[in-house]
DONU-119858 format. One line per 2 residues: number of its first residue (from 1); their letters; for each residue x, y, z of C-alpha. Coordinates in nm, 2 decimals. Example, Ala and Ser with C-alpha at 12.3 -4.5 7.8 and 13.67 -1.06 7.14 Angstrom:
2
1	as	1.23:-0.45:0.78; 1.37:-0.11:0.71
This chain:
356
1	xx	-2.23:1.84:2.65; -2.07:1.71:2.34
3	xx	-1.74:1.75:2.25; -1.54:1.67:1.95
5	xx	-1.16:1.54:2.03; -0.94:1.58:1.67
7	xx	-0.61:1.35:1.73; -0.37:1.53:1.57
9	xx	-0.01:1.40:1.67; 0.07:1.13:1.37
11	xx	0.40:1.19:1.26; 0.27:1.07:0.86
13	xx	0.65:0.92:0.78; 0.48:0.74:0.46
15	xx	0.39:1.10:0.31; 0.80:1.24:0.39
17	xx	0.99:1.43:0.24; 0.68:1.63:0.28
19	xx	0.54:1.52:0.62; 0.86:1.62:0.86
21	xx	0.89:1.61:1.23; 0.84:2.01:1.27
23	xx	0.59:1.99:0.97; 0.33:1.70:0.98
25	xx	0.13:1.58:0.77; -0.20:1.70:0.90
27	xx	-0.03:2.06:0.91; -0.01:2.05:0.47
29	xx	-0.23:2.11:0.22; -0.26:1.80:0.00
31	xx	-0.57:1.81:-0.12; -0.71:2.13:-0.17
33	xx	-0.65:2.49:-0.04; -0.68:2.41:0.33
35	xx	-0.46:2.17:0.55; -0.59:1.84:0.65
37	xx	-0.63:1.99:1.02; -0.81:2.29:0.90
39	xx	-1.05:2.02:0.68; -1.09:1.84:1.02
41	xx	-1.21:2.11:1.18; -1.43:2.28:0.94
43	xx	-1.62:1.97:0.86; -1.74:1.95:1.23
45	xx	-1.94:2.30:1.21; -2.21:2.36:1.28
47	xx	-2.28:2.06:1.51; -2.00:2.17:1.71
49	xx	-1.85:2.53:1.85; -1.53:2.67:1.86
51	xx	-1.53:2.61:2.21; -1.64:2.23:2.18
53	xx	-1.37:2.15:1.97; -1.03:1.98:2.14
55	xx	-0.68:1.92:2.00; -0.43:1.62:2.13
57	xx	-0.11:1.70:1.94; 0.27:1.68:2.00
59	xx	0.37:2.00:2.20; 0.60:2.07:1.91
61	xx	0.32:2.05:1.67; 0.11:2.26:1.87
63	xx	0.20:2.63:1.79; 0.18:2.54:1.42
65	xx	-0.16:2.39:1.42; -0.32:2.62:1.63
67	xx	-0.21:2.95:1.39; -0.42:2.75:1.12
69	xx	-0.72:2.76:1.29; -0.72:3.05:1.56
71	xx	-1.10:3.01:1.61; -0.99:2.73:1.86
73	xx	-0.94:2.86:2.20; -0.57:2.77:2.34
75	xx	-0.66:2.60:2.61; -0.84:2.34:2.41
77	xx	-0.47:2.20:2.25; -0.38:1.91:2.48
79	xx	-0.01:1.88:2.39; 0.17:1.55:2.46
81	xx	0.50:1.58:2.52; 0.60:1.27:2.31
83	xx	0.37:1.08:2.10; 0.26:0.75:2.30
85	xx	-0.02:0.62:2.04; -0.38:0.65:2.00
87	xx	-0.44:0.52:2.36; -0.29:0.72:2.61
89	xx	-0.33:1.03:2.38; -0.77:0.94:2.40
91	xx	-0.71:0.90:2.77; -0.57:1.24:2.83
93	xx	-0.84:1.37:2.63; -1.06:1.22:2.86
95	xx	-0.94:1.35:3.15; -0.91:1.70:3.05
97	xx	-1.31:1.69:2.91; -1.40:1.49:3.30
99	xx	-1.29:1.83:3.47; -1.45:2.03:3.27
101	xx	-1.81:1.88:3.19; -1.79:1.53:3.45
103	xx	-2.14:1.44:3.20; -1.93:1.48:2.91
105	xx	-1.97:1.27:2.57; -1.69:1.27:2.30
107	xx	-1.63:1.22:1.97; -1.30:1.10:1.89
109	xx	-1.17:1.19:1.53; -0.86:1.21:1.32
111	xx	-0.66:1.48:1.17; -0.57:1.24:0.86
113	xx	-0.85:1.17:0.68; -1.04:1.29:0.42
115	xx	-1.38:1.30:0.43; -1.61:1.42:0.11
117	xx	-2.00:1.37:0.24; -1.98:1.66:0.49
119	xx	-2.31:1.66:0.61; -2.38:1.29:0.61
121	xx	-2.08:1.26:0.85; -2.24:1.54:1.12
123	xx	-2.55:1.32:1.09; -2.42:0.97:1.22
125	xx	-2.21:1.19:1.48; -2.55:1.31:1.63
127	xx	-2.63:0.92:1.56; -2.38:0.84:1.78
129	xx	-2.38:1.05:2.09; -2.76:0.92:2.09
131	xx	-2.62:0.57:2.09; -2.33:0.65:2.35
133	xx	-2.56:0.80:2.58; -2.69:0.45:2.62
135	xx	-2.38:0.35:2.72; -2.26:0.21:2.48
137	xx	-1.89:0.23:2.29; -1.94:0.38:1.94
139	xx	-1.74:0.28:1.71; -1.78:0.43:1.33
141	xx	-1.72:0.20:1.07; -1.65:0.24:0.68
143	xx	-1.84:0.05:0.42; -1.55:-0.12:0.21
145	xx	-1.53:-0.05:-0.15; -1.26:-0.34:-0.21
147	xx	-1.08:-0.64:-0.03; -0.80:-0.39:0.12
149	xx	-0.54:-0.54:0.32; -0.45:-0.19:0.48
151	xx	-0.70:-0.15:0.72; -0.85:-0.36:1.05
153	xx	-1.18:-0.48:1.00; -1.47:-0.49:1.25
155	xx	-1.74:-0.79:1.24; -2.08:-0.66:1.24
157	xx	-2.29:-0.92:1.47; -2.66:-0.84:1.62
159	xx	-2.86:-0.61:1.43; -3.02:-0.29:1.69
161	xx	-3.19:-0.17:1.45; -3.22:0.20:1.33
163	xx	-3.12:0.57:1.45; -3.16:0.85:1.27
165	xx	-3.17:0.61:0.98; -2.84:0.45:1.05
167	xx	-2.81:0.06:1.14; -2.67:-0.02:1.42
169	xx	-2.47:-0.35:1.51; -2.28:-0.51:1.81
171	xx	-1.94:-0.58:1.73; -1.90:-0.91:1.73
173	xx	-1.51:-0.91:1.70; -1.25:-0.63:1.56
175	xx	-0.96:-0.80:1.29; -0.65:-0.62:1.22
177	xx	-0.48:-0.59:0.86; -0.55:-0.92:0.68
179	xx	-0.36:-1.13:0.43; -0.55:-1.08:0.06
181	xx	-0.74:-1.39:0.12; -0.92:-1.35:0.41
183	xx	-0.98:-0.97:0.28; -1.16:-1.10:-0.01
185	xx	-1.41:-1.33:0.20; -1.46:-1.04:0.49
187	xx	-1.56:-0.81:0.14; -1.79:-1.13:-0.03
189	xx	-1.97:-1.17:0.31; -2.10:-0.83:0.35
191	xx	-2.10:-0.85:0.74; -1.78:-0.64:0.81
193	xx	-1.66:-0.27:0.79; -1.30:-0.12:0.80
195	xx	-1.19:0.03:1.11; -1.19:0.41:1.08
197	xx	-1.03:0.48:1.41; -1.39:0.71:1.51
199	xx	-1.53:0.65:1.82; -1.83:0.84:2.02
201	xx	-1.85:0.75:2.38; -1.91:0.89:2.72
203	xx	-1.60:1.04:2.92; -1.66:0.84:3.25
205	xx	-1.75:0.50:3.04; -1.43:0.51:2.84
207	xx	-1.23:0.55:3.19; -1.42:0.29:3.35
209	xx	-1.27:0.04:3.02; -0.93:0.22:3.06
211	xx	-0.94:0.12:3.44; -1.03:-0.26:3.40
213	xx	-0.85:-0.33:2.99; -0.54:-0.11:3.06
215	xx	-0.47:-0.08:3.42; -0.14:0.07:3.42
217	xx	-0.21:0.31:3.17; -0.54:0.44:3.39
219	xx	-0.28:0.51:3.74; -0.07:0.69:3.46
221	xx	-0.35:0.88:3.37; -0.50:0.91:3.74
223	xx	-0.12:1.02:3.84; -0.17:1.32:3.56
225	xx	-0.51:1.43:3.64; -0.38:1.52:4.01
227	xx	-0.17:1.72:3.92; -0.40:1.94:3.75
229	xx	-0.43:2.27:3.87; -0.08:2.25:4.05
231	xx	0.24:2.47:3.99; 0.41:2.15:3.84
233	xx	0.14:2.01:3.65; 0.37:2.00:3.32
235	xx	0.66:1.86:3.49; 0.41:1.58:3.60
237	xx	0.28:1.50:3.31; 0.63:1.52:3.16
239	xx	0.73:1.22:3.42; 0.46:1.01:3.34
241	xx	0.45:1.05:2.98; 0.82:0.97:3.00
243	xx	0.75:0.60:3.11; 0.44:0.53:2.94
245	xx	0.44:0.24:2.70; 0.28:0.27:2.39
247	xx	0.00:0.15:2.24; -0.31:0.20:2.04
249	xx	-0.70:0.21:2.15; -0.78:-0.09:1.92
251	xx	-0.53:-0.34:2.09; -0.55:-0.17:2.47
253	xx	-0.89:-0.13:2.49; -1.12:-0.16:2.18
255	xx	-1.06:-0.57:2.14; -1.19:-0.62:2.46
257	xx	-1.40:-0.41:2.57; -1.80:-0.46:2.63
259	xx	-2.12:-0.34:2.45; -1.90:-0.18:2.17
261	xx	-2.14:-0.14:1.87; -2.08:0.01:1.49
263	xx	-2.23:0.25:1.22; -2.14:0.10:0.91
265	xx	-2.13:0.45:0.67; -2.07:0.60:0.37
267	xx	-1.90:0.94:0.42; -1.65:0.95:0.15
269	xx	-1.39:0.84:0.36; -1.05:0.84:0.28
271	xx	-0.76:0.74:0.52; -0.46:1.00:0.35
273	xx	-0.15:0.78:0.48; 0.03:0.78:0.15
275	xx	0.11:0.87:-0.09; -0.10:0.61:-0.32
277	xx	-0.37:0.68:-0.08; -0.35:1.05:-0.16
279	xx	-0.39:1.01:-0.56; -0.72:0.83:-0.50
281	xx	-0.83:1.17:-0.45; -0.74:1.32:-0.75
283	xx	-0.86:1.29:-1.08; -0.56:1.16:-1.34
285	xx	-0.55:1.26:-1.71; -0.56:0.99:-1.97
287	xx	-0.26:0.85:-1.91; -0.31:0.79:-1.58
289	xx	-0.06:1.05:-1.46; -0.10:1.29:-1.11
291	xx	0.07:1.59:-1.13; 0.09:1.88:-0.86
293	xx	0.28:2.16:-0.95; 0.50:2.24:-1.25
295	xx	0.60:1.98:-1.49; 0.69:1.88:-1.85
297	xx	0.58:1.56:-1.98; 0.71:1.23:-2.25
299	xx	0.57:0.94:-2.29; 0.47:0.92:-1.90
301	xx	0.26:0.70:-1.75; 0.04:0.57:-1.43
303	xx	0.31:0.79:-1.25; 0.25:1.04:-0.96
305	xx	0.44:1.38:-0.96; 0.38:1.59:-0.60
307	xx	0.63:1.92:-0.72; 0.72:2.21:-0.54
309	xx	0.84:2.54:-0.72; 1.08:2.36:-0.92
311	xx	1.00:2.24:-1.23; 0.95:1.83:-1.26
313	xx	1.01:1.66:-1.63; 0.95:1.30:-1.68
315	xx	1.03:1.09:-2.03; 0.97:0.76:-2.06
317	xx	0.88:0.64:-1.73; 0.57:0.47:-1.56
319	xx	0.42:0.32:-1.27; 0.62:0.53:-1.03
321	xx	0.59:0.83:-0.73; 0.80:1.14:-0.73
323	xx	0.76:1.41:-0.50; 1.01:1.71:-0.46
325	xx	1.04:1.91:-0.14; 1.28:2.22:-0.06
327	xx	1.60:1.99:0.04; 1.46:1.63:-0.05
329	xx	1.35:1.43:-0.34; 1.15:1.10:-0.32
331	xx	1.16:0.86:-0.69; 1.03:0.52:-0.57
333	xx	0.81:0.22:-0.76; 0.43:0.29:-0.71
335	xx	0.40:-0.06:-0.55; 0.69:0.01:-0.29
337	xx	0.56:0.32:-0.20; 0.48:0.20:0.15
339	xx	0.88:0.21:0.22; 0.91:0.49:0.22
341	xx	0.89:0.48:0.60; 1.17:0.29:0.59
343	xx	1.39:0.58:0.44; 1.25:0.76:0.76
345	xx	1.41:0.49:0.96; 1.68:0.49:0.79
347	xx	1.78:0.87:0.84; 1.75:0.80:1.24
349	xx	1.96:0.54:1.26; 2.20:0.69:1.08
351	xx	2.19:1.01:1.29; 2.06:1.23:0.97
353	xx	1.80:1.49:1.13; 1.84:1.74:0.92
355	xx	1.61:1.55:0.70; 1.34:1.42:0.96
């Protein structure tokens, strides 16, 4: 059977004072009238069910997302006690699915993103799991739109033609973020696509590159699934977790693997890591200004305003990001909006939870 696998545990520190440790980013509603999780889900229907649908999420994130979308059975949240990256999180996945359907295929898919062309995106899915049931590793990958320096790359090399009117290509290499440069000649060349973080594989294959790229991680992961079923099956996962370095799919597994092919698409794809990222989603008035909740306006301009209940008023500034939460408030340059992680770091070094 097919199942969908919705990573869910990103703590989002470039969206704070927003995105908090007991309030994550994939748990608010940014865009819209539904959270990001609750998009996640309801864009998988009707290619998958309820029951087909599977959460890995910190165990303190669990309760929270699960009263968004009580349609999910319970037993499908896979809580992580700590968040360990993309890797071991995809592994426990896949050990979970392995005892339940050992003929399993999954999708793997994000929380995080946005993702405007619905229907197009269940297509190349069922693409996909006809691809992966091949054998081979699925990777999804997004046409670019401009010379981005944000995102990996993946190198599209031999051509295997066509399903379901999607092309089909092995990957010849994957590239993380580049300098500006080299971004500009993988966007001239027409042969790569950004790294969406998707993937569609089968259960047992995805082990079997766990096992020979990542051996330590799969005896971790062996160690876990034994103690399925057992009184202390918590506590044992608890151990392992506890040791387990981190890392993610793309560097543990992905870079290295064999027969790993992509679907360049076009799905309306947006990866919602910022706040810049955010306002590409929403249209500006003619002075370029965002604004999300109440405000009062002079002479403003290119500036972002994310509000609360409180009333936001602006004179005479430009070209920056403001966002007001219940006991924090964010003013920073729209071009050093990505430091705003380093405020996070910042408050636990200094020891200042309250605000994490």
């Amino acid at each position: 059977m097919y199942y969908a696998v919705i990573i869910a545990g990103g703590s989002g520190t470039r969206l704070w004072p927003l995105s908090r440790r007991g309030r994550s980013k994939q748990s608010l509603r940014l865009v819209g009238e539904r959270s990001m999780f609750q998009y996640a889900v309801d864009r998988l229907a009707p290619l998958f069910r309820p029951e087909q649908i599977y959460v890995v999420t910190r165990a303190d994130q669990s309760a929270l997302l699960s009263s968004q979308v009580p349609e999910l059975p319970l037993a499908n949240f896979i809580n992580e006690p700590v968040g360990r990256g993309t890797a071991p999180a995809i592994g426990l996945a896949a050990i979970h699915l392995r005892q339940k359907d050992s003929q399993a295929t999954m999708a793997v898919l994000t929380a995080d993103h946005y993702i405007s062309k619905t229907q197009q995106f269940r297509q190349v899915l069922e693409a996909a799991q006809t691809i992966a049931g091949e054998g081979h590793l699925v990777t999804l990958g997004i046409k670019p739109v401009s010379a981005s320096t944000g995102f990996g790359y993946i190198k599209q090399g031999q051509s295997l033609g066509l399903i379901r009117d999607f092309p089909v290509f092995r990957v010849e290499r994957f590239t993380e973020k580049p300098t500006l440069e080299v971004a500009q000649h993988m966007l001239s060349s027409g042969d790569f696509s950004w790294n969406s973080g998707m993937f569609v594989w089968q259960v047992d294959r995805i082990l079997v590159e766990f096992q020979n790229q990542m051996p330590g991680l799969y005896a971790q992961l062996m160690e876990v699934e034994a103690g399925f079923g057992n009184l202390d099956a918590k506590g044992v996962l608890a151990r392992v977790w506890n040791r387990m370095d981190e890392q993610t799919i793309d560097y543990g597994v992905m870079e290295h693997a064999r027969d790993v092919v992509v679907i360049p698409v076009d799905i309306g794809w947006t990866d919602v890591g910022s706040w810049a990222s955010l306002a590409e989603l929403m249209p500006p008035d003619q002075d370029g200004n965002i604004f999300v909740g109440p405000y009062k306006e002079i002479d403003t301009h290119n500036t972002l305003v994310f509000g609360g209940k409180r009333l936001v008023a602006t004179i005479g500034v430009q070209d920056i990001v403001i966002v007001d939460s219940e006991d924090a408030l964010l003013v920073c340059a729209k071009n050093r909006e990505q430091e705003v992680r380093d405020i996070v770091e910042r408050l636990k070094t200094n020891g200042d939870s309250q605000w994490l």
